[in-house]
C-alpha positions as CSV (number, residue, x, y, z in Angstrom):
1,X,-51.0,11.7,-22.5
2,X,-50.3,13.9,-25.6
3,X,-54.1,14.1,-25.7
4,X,-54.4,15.5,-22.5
5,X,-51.7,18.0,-22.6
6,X,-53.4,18.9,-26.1
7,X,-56.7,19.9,-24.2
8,X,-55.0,21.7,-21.2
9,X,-53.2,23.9,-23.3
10,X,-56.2,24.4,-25.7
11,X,-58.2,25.4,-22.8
12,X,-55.6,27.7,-21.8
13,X,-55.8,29.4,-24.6
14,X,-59.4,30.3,-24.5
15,X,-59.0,31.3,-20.9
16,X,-56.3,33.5,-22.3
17,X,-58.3,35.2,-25.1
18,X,-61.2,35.3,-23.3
19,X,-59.5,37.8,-20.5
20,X,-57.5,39.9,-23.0
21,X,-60.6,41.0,-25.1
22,X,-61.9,43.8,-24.6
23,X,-65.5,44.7,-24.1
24,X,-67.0,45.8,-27.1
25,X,-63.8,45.4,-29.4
26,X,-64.0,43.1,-31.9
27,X,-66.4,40.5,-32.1
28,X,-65.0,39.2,-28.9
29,X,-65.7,42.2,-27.6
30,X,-68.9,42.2,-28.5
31,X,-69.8,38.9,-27.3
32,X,-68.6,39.9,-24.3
33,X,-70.5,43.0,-23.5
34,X,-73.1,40.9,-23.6
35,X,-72.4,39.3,-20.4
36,X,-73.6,41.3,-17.4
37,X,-70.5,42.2,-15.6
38,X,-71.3,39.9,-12.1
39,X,-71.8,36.9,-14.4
40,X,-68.3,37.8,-15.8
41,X,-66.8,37.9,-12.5
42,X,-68.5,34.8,-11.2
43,X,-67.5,32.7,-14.4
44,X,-63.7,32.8,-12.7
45,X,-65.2,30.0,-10.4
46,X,-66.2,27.3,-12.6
47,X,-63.4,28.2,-15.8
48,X,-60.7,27.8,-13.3
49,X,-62.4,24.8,-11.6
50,X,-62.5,23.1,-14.7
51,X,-58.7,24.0,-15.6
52,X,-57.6,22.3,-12.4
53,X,-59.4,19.4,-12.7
54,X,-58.0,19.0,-16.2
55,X,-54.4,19.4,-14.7
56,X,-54.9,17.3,-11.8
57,X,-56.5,14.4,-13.7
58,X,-53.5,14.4,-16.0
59,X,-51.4,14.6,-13.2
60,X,-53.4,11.2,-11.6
61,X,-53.3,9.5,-15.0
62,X,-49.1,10.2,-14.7
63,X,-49.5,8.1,-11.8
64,X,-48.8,11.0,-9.4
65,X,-50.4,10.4,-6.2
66,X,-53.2,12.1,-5.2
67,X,-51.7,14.8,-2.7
68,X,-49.1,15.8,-5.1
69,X,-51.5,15.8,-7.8
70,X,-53.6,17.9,-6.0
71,X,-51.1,20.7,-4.5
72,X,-49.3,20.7,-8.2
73,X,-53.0,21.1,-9.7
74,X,-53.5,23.9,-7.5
75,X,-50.5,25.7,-8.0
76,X,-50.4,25.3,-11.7
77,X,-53.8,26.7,-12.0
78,X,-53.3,29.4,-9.4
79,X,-50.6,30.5,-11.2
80,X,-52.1,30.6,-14.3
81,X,-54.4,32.8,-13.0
82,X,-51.7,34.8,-11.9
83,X,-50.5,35.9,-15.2
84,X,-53.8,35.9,-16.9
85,X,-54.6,38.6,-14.6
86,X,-51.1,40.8,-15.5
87,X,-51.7,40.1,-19.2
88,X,-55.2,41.4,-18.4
89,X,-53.6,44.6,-16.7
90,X,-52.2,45.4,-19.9
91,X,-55.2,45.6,-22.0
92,X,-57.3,48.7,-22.6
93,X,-60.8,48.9,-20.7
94,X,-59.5,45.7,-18.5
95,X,-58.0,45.7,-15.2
96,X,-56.0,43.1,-13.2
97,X,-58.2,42.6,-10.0
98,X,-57.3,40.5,-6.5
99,X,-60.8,39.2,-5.9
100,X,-60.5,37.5,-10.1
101,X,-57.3,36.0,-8.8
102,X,-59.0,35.2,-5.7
103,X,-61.7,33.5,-7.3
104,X,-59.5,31.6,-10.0
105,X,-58.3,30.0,-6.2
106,X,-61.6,29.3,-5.0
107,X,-62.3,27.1,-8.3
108,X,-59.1,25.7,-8.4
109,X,-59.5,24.5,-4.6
110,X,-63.5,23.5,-5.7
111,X,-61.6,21.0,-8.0
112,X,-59.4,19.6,-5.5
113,X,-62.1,19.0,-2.7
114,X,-64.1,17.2,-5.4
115,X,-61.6,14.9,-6.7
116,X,-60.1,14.1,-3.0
117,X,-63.3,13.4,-1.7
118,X,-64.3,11.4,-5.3
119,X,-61.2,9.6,-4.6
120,X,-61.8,9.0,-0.9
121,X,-65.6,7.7,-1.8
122,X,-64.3,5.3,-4.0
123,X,-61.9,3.7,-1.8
124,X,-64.1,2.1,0.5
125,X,-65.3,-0.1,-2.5
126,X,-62.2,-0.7,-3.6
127,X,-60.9,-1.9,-0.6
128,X,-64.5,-4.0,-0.3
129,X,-64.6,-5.0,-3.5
130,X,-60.8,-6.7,-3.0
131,X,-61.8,-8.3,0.2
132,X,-64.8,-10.2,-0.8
133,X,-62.6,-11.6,-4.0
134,X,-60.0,-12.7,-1.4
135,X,-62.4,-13.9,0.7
136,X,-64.0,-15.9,-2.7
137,X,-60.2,-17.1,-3.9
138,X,-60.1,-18.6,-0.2
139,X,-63.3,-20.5,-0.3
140,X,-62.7,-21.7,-3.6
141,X,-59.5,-23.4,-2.2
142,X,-60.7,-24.6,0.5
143,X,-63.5,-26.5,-1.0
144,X,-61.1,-27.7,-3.7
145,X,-58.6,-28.6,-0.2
146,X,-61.8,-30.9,0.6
């Protein structure tokens, strides 16, 4: 579990740097301005994405159950994305925007709808694959019963 909390907050941290550079400062910067500006915005989707589904696995693998692992998932990323975009609104030639934020959501809630419906997918074979043993541990005793 250290492993995984290792990774989430190393991730963090990039996601941190990466919205306090500034365009064209440093080599950061640079690397940056590079990026066309709608790419920039769009790349809130998937980055945040990815951060939930980092938290809400590591919430699963704590044996959390899958709606709290979820909502907590969401929350934690949300509000990440939160105060990424303050600490953003403090740097010079960045700006804290609603629609960043808004997007940071949409990823976050990407994440969730993929892991529910991973999880809900896999059920069914679970739940198959446990009936057919039972059903196999029954025959087996009654042809031993015989």
């Amino acid at each position: 579990m250290v492993v995984v909390c290792i990774v989430i907050l190393g991730y963090m941290v990039l996601l941190l740097g990466l919205a306090v550079a500034s365009p064209g400062i440093g080599l950061t910067g640079a690397l940056l301005a590079l990026v066309p500006d709608d790419w920039r915005d769009w790349a809130h989707v998937p980055a945040y994405g990815i951060l939930a589904w980092l938290v809400m696995q590591g919430f699963r693998l704590r044996g959390w159950p899958l709606p709290y692992a979820l909502l907590s998932g969401l929350a934690v990323t949300v509000t990440f994305g939160l105060w990424t975009e303050v600490a953003q609104g403090s740097i010079p030639g960045r700006e804290a925007s609603l629609p960043d934020l808004a997007k940071d959501g949409a990823g976050a809630l990407l994440a969730a709808v993929m892991i529910g419906c991973q999880t809900l997918i896999g059920r069914p074979a679970e739940i198959a694959g446990s009936q057919a043993i039972e059903e196999l541990s029954q025959t087996r005793k009654g042809s031993r019963e015989r």
